[in-house]
C-alpha positions as CSV (number, residue, x, y, z in Angstrom):
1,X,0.0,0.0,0.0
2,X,2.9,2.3,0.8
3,X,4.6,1.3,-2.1
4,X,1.7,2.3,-4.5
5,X,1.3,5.5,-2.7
6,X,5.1,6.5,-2.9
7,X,4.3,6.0,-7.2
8,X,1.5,7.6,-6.9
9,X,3.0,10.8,-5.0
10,X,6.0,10.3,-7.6
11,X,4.0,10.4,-10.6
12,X,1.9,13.6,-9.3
13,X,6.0,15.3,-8.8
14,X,6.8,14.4,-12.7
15,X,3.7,15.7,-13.5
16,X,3.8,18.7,-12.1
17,X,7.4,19.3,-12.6
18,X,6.4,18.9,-16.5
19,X,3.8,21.1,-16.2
20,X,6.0,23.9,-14.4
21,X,9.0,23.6,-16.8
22,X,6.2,23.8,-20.0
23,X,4.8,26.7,-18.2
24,X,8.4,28.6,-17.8
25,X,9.2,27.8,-21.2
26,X,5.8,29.6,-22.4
27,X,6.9,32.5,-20.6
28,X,10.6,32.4,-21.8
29,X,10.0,32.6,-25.4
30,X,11.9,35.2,-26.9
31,X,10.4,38.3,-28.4
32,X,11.8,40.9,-31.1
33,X,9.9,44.2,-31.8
34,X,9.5,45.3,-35.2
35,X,8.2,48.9,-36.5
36,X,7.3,49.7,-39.6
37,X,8.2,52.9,-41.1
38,X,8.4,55.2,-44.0
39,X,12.7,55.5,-44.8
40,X,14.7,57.6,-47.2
41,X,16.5,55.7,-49.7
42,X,18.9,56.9,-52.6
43,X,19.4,54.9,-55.5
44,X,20.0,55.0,-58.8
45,X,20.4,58.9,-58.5
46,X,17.3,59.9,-56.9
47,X,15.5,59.6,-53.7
48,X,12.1,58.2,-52.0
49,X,11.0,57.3,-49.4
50,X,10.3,53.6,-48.7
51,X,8.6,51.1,-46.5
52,X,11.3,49.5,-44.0
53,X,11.3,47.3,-40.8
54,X,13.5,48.9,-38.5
55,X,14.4,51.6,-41.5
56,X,16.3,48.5,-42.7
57,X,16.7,47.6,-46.8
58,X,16.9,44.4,-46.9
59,X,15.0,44.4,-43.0
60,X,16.6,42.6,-40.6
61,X,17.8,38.8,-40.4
62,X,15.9,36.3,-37.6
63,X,18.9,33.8,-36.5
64,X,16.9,31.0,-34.9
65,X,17.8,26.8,-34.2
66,X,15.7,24.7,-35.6
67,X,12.8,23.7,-33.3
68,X,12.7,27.1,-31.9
69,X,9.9,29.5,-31.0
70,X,9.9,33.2,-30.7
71,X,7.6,36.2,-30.7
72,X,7.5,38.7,-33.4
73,X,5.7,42.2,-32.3
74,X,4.9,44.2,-35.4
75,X,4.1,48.0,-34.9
76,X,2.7,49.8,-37.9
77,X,4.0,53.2,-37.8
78,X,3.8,53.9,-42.1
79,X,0.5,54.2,-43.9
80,X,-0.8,51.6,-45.3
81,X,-2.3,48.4,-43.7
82,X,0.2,46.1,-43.4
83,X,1.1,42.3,-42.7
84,X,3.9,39.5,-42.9
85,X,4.7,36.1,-43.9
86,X,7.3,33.8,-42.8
87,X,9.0,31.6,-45.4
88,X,10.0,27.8,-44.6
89,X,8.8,24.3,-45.0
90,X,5.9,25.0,-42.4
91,X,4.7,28.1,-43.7
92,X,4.5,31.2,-42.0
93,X,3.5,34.9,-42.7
94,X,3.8,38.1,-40.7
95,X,1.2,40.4,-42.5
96,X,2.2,43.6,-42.7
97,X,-0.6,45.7,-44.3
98,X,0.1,49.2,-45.9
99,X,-3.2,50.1,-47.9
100,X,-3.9,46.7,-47.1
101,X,-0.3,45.1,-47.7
102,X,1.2,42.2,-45.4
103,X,4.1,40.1,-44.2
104,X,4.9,37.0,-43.8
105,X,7.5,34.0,-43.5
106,X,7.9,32.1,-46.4
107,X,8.3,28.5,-45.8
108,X,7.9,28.6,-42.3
109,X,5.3,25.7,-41.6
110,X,3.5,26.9,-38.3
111,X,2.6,23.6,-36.7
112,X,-1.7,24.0,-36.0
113,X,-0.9,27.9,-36.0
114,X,-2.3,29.6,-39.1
115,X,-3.1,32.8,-37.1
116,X,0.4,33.9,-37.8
117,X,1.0,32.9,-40.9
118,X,0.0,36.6,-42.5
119,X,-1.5,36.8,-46.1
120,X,-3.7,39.2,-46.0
121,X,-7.3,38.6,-45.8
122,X,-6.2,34.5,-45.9
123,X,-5.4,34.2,-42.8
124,X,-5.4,37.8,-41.1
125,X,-7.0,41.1,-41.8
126,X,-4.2,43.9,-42.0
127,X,-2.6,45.8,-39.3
128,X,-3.7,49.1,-39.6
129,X,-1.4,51.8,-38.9
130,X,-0.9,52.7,-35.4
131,X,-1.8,49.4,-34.5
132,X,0.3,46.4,-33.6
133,X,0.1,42.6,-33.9
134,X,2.5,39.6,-32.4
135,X,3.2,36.6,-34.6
136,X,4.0,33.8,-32.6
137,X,6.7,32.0,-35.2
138,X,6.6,28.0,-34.6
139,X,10.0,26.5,-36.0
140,X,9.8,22.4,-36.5
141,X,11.5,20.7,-39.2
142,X,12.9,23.9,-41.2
143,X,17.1,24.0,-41.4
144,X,19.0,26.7,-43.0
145,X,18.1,29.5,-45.4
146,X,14.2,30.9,-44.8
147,X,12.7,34.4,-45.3
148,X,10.1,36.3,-44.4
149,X,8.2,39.4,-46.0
150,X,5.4,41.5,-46.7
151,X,2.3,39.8,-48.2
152,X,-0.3,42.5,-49.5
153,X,-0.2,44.4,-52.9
154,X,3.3,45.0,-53.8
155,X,5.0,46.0,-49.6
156,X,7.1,43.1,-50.4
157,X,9.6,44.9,-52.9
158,X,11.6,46.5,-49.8
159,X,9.6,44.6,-46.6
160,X,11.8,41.6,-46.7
161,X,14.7,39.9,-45.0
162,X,16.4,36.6,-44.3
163,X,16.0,34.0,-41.9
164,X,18.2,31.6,-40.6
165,X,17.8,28.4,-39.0
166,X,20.6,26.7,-37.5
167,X,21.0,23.3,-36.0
168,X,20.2,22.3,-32.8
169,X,22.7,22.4,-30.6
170,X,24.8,19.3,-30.3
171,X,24.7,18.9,-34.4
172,X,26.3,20.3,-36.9
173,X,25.9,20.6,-41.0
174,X,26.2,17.5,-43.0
175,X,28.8,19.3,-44.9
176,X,32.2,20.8,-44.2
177,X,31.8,23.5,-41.9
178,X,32.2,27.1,-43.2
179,X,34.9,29.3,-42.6
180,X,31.9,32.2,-42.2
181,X,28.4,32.8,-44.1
182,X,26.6,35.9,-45.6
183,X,23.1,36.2,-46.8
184,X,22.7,37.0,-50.5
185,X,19.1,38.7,-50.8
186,X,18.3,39.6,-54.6
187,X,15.4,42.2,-54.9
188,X,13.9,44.5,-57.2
189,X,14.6,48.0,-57.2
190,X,11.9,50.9,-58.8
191,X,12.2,54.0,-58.9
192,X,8.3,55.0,-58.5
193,X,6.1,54.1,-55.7
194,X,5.5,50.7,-55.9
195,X,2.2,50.8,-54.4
196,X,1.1,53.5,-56.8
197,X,2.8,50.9,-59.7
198,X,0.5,48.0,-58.8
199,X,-2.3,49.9,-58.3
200,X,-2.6,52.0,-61.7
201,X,-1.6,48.4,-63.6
202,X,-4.6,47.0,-61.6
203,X,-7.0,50.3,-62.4
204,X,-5.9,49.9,-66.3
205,X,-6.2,46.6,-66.7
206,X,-2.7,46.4,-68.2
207,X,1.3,45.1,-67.1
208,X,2.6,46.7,-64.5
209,X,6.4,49.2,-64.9
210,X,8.9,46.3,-64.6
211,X,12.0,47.5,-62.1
212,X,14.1,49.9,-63.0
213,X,17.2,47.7,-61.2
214,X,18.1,44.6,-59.6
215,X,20.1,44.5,-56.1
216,X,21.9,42.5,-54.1
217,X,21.5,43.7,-50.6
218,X,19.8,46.1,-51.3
219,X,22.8,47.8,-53.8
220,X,22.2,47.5,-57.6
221,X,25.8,47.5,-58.2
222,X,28.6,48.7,-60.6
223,X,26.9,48.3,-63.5
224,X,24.0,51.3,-62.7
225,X,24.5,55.0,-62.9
226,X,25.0,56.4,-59.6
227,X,25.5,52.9,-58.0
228,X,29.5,51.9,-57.8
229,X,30.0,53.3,-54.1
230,X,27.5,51.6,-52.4
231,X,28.3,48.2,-54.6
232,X,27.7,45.9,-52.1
233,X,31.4,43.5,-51.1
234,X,32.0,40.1,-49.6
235,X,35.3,39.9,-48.2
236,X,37.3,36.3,-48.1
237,X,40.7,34.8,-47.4
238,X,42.1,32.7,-49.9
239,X,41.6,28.9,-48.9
240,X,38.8,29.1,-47.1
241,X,35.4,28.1,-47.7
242,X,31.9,30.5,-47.2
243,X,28.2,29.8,-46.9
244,X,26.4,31.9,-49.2
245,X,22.5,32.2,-48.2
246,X,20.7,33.3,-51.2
247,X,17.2,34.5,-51.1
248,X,15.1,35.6,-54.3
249,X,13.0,38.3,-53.3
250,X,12.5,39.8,-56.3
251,X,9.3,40.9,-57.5
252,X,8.4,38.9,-61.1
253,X,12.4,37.3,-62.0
254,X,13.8,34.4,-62.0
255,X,17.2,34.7,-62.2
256,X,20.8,33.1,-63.0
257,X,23.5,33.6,-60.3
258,X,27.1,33.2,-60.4
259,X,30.4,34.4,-59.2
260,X,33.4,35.0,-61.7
261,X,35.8,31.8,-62.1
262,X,34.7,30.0,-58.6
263,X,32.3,27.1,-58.7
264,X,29.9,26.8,-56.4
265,X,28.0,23.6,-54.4
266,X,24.8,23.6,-53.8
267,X,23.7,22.0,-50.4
268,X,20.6,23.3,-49.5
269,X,17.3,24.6,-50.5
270,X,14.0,26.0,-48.9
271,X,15.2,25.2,-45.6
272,X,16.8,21.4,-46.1
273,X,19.5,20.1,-47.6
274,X,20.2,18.3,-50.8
275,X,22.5,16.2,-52.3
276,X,25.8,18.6,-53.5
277,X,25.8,20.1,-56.1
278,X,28.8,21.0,-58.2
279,X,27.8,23.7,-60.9
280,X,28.8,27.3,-62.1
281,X,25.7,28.7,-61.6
282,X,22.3,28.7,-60.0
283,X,18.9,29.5,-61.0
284,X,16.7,30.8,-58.3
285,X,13.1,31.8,-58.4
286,X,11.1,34.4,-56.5
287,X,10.5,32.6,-53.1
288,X,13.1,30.2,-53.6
289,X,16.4,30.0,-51.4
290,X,19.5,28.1,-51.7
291,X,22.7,27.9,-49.7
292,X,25.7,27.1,-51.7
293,X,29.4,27.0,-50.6
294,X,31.6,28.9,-52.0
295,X,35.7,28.0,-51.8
296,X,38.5,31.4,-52.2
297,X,40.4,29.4,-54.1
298,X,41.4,31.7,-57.4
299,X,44.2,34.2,-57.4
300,X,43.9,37.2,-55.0
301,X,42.0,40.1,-56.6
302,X,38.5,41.5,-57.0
303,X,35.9,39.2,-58.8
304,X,31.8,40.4,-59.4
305,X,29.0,37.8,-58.3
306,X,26.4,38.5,-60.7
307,X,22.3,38.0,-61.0
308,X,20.2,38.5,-64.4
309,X,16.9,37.2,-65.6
310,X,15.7,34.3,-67.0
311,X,13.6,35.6,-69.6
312,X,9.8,35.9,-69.1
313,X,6.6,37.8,-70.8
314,X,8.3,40.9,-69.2
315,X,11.3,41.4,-67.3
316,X,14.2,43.5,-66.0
317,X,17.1,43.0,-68.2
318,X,19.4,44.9,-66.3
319,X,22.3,43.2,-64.4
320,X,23.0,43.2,-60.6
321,X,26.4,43.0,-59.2
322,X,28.3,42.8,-55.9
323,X,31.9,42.1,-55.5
324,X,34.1,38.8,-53.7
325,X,36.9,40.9,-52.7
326,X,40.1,39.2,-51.6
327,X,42.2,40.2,-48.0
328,X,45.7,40.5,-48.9
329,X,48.6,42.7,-50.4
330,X,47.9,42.7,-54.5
331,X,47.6,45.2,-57.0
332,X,43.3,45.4,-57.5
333,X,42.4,44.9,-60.9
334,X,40.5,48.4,-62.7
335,X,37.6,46.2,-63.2
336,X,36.5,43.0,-61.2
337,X,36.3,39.5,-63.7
338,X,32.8,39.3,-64.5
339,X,31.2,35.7,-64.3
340,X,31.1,34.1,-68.1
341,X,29.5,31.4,-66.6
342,X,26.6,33.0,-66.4
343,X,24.0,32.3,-68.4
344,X,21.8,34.7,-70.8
345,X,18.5,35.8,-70.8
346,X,17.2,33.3,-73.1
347,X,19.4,30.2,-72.3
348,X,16.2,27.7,-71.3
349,X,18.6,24.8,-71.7
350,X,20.9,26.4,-68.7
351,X,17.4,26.4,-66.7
352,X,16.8,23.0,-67.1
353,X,20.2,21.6,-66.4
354,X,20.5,23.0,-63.6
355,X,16.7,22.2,-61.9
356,X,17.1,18.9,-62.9
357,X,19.9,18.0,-60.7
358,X,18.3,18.9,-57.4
359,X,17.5,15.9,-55.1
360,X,16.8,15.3,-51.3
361,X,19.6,14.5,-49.5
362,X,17.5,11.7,-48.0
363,X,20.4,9.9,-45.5
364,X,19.3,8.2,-42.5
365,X,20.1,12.1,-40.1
366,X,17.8,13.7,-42.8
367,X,14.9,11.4,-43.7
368,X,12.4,11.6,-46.2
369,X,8.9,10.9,-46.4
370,X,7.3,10.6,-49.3
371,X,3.7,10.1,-50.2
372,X,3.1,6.4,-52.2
373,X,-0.4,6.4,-52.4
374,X,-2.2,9.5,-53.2
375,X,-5.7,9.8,-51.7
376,X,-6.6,13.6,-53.4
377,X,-5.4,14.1,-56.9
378,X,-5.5,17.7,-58.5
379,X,-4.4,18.7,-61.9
380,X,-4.3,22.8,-61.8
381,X,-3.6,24.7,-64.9
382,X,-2.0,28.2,-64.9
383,X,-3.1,30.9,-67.0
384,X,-2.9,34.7,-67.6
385,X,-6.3,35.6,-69.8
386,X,-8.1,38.3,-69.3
387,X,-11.8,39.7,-68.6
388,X,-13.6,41.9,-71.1
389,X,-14.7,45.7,-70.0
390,X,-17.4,47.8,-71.3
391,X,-16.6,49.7,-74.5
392,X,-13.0,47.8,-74.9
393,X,-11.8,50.9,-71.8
394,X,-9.3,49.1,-70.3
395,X,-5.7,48.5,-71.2
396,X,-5.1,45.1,-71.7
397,X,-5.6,42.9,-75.0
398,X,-7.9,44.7,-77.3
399,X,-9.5,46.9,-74.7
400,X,-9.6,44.0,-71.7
401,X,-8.2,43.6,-68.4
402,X,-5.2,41.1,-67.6
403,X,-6.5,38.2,-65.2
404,X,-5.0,35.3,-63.7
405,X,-6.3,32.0,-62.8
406,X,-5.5,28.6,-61.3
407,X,-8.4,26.0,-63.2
408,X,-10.0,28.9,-64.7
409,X,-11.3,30.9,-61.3
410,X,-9.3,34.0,-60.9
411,X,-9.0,34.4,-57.2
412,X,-11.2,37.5,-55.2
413,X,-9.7,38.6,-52.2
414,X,-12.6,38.4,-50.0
415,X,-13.9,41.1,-47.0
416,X,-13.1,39.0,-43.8
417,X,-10.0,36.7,-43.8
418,X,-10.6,33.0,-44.7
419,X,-9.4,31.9,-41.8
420,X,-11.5,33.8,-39.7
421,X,-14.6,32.9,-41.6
422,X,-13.8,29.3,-41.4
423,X,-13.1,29.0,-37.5
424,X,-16.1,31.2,-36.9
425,X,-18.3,29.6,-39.6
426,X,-19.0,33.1,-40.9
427,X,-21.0,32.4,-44.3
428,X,-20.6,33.8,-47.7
429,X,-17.1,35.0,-47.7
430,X,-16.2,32.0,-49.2
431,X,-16.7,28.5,-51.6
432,X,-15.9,25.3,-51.2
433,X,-15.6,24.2,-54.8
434,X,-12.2,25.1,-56.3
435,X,-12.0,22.5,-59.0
436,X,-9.7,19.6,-59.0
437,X,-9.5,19.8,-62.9
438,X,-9.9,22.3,-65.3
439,X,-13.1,22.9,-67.1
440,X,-12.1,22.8,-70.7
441,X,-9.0,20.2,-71.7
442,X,-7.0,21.1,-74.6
443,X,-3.5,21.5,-76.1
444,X,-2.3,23.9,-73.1
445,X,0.7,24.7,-74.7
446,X,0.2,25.1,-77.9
447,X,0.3,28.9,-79.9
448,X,-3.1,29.6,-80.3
449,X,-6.0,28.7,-77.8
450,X,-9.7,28.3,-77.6
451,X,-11.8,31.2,-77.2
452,X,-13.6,29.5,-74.5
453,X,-10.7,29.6,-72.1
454,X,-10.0,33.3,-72.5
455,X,-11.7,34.6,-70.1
456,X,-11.9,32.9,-66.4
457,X,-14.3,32.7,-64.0
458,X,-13.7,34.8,-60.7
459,X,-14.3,33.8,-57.4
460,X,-13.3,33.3,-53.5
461,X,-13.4,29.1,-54.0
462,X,-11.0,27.0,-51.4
463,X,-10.5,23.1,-51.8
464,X,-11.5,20.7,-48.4
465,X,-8.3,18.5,-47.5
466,X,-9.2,15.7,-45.2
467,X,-6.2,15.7,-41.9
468,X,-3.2,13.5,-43.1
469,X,-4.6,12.7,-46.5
470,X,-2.2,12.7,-49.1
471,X,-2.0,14.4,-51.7
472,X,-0.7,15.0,-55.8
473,X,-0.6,18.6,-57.2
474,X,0.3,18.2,-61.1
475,X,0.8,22.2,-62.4
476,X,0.0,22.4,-65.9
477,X,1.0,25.8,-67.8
478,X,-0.7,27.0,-70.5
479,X,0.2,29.6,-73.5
480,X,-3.5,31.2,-73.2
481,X,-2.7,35.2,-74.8
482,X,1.1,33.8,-75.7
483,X,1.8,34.5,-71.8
484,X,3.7,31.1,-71.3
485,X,6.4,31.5,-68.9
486,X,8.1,30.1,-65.7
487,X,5.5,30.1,-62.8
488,X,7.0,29.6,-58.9
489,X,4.2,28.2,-57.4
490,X,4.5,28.4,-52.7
491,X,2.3,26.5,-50.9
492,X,2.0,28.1,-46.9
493,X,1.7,25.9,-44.1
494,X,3.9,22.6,-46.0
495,X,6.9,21.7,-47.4
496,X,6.0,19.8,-50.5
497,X,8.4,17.1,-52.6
498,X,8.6,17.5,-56.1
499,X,8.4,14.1,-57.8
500,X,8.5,15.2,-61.8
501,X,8.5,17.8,-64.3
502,X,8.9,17.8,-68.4
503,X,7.6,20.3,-70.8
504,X,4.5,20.1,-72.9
505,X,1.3,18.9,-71.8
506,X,1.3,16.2,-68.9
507,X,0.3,12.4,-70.1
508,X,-1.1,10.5,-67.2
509,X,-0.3,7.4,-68.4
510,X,3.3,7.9,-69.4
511,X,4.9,10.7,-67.3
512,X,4.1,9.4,-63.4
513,X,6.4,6.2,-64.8
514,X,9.1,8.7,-64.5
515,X,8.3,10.0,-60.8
516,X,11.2,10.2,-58.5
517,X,9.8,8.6,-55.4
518,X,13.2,7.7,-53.9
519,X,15.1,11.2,-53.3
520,X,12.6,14.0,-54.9
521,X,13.8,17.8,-53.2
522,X,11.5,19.2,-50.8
523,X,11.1,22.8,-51.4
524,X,7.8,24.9,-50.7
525,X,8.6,26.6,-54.2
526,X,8.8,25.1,-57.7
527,X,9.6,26.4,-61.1
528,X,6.7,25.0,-62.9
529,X,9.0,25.1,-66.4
530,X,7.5,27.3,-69.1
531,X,4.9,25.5,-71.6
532,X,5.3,22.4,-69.0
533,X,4.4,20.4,-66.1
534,X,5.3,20.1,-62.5
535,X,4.2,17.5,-60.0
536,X,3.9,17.2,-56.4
537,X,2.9,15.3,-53.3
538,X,2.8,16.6,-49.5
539,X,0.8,15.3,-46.6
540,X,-2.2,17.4,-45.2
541,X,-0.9,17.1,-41.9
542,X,-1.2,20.7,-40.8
543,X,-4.8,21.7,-40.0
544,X,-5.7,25.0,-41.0
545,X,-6.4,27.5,-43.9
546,X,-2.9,27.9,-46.1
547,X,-2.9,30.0,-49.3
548,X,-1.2,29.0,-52.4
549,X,0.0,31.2,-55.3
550,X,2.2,32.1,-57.9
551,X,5.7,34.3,-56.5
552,X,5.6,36.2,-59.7
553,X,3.8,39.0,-57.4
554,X,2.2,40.2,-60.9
555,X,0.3,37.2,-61.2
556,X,-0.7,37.3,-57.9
557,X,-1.8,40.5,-57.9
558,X,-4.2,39.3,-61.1
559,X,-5.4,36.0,-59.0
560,X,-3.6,33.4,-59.6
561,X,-4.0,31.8,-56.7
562,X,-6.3,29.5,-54.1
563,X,-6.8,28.6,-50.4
564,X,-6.5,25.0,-48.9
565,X,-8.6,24.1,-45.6
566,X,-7.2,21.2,-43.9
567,X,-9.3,19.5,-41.3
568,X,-8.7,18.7,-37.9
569,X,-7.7,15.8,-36.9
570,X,-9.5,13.6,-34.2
571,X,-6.9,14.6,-30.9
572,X,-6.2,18.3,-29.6
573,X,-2.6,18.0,-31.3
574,X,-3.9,17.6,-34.5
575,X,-6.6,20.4,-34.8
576,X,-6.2,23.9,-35.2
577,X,-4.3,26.0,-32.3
578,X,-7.2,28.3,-30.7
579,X,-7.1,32.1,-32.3
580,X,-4.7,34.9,-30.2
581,X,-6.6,37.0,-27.4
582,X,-5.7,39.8,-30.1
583,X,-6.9,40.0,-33.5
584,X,-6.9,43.1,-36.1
585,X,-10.2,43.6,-37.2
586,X,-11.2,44.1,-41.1
């Protein structure tokens, strides 16, 4: 009798010992603060003013181990509505909302926590100014390079900055550890408002101004009138070996990346690692990161690392430089080598090469799972159309207005957020039908299309995921208006492993024989390649509301995009974490 009282009393001492050190470690989690402001900027000889975190261009970096937790407070000092998105494998945003804009962190799963995830009016309404709002940021399986940025209109182009997840303590890199690191963020430069960019494209009907520069933390480089002293420069010692982050948070580019005569390998990507890499180059779309190491190997001098396009319907074809700048005693050259390695604008063979090689580095430290059987199959075609007005006013195509669409339904932002709507079962804000196939099938990528697919439906329409149900995404791209080009497709709330790609239309009969189930990359971006297919498989395993869309923030802007609901599951750990005390209203 003693015997089972002494357990008894020993249990209840675990217990609550477990539930005191949960409850310190609630209170412990750390907590940045964040405002958002209005900042002078020069560049490319003129000035304006700018939307910053912190009065920071690129804003500043979140160094974090992988598990970790931490509190993000937002205050909203500019004037627009703002919020923000967090980028990793779990996907979360931060929404910062100027005139409705938002943050968030891409690729940043957020375990059961949607409510920080930030698109706007997806999973938050904006933060207005004056107001505030804490993101609770939920690390799990993410490792390395992240990001996290605006998510409303066009705030991204200068709210942005990297994030970077080490390992836990008492691990270390599966490759060679770096002598040091630096994160690479490529972003777009213009020299108008942004906001007031977007918004007359959007009132017209038409393209938006493309950027007037590229940058590379935040400096367009040597190649850019009024640029060369602010060229942004990596400093190195010959023999050793550097980490370079790089982040594409460009507005509407893919682009090639090099450095002049060093090779880089390529070890990770969207927050886990792949197999190396040995290559000259990388191509990186918007959303996308990769860490590649880089080895100061070459002669002691000054050499440029270099980012330009991959062509597309419209794009910057200006080049961004920064310089690898040896420490030592040497006469500098009058002009850094510039990268011949990299590729040109048009070089769709250089793409493909390079995207093909990527594979999970799948060893028994970092497994893979990947989905066999499929229990929910989609096939989602990407289109820009567009959507007649009266008397032919508008700017587009023979008097129309540009519109994007996933299946034919051009996304509508809708009044209350998604998420909100669906915890609260507030009706008509939203649909339940988003189509698992197309309405019309038809040569997708051929030169001319039927008229009947011209114009799309619009609509707020979300597709109903069962909890843990697998799940096959095949990305079909379509040459509707001519308008074919590389679409980056993120998914928030998942990582995603990408199992097979080709160009031309998808054959289900003889394409998924050439699936890599054994090693695919897990990414939470993909290239879907331009007049082709792209197919992939996650597991719904993350209850909530989690918007997916193209990173070409054009195409966004015109709807291409959709919302998945996952279920909860059937225990408290696998539904939905209850809403924060504090929510911005709409």
């Amino acid at each position: 009798m003693e015997l089972k009282k002494s357990l008894k009393l020993e249990l209840l001492g675990f217990l609550l010992l477990n539930v005191f050190v949960l409850s310190m470690a609630r209170k412990t989690i750390p907590s940045i603060n964040w405002v958002l402001k209005e900042t002078k900027y020069t560049r490319l000889c003129s000035s304006k003013k700018i939307l910053t975190v912190n009065g920071l261009f690129p804003g500043p970096t979140l160094y974090v181990r992988k598990g970790d937790r931490l509190i993000v407070n937002v205050q909203n000092q500019g004037k627009y509505n703002v919020t923000i998105h967090w980028y990793s494998p779990l996907s979360l945003s931060l929404s910062l909302s100027l005139n409705n804009r938002k943050s968030v962190t891409h690729g940043v799963k957020q375990p059961r926590n949607p409510w920080s995830d930030g698109p706007e009016y997806v999973t938050q309404c904006p933060i207005r100014p004056g107001a505030n709002f804490s993101y609770e940021i939920i690390f799990s399986t993410e490792e390395g390079t992240l990001w996290w940025h605006a998510h409303s209109d066009w705030s991204r182009a200068t709210v942005h900055g990297p994030i970077i997840v080490y390992p836990e303590i008492g691990t270390t890199y599966p490759f060679p550890k770096p002598h040091a690191e630096f994160p690479i963020v490529l972003a777009s430069w213009f020299k108008g408002d942004v906001m007031e960019i977007i918004q007359s494209a959007l009132e017209g009907g038409s393209e938006p101004n493309k950027s007037d520069a590229l940058t590379i933390n935040g400096q367009p480089g040597d190649l850019y009138n009024c640029s060369k002293p602010g060229t942004f420069k990596v400093m190195v010692n010959y023999g050793k070996r550097y980490l370079l982050r790089v982040i594409n948070s460009i507005m509407n580019e893919e682009v090639f990346f090099a450095v002049a005569q060093h090779k880089f390998t390529v070890v990770g990507m969207d927050g886990a690692y792949v197999k190396p890499i040995k290559t000259d180059y990388i191509l990186i779309t918007p959303g996308q990161t990769m860490d590649i190491l880089l080895t100061a190997n070459k002669s002691p001098s000054h050499y440029y690392m270099a980012a330009r396009a991959s062509a597309g319907v419209v794009y910057d074809n200006t080049t961004t430089t920064a310089i690898v700048k040896y420490i030592g005693n040497y006469t500098a050259p009058s002009k850094p080598a510039f990268p011949s390695t990299l590729p040109n604008y048009t070089d769709i063979d250089a793409v493909t090469d390079f995207t093909k090689r990527i594979k999970a580095l799948a060893s028994k430290e970092y497994p893979i799972d990947v989905p066999k059987k499929v229990d929910t199959r989609l096939f989602i075609t990407i289109s820009v159309g567009s959507i007649p007005c009266p008397n032919e006013s508008c700017d587009g195509p023979e008097g129309s207005r540009l519109a994007a669409s996933l299946n034919n339904v051009s996304f509508e932002e809708p009044a209350v957020d998604l998420l909100q709507a669906y915890y609260r079962k507030i009706g008509g804000i939203f649909t339940t039908d988003f189509p698992s196939v197309p309405p019309y099938f038809f040569n997708f990528t051929a030169d001319v299309a039927p008229d009947n697919v011209l114009i799309p439906s619009t609509g707020t329409k979300v597709k109903i995921l069962e909890f843990n149900s697998s799940v096959e995404i095949v990305f079909q791209g379509t040459n509707i208006l001519n308008a074919s080009e590389n679409h980056p497709m993120h998914l928030h709330g998942f990582s995603f492993y990408l199992v097979g790609s080709g160009f031309g239309n998808f054959d289900n009969k003889t394409d998924p024989k050439g699936y890599n189930l054994v090693d695919p990359p897990e990414i939470n971006t993909v290239g879907v390649p331009k007049n082709g297919w792209a197919t992939i498989r996650f597991r719904a395993d993350n209850p909530g509301v989690w918007f997916m869309h193209c990173h070409l923030e054009r195409h966004s802007s015109w709807g291409m995009d959709m919302a998945f609901i996952v279920k909860n599951g059937s225990t408290r750990l696998t539904s939905m974490r209850q809403p924060p005390r504090h929510l911005n209203p709409c």
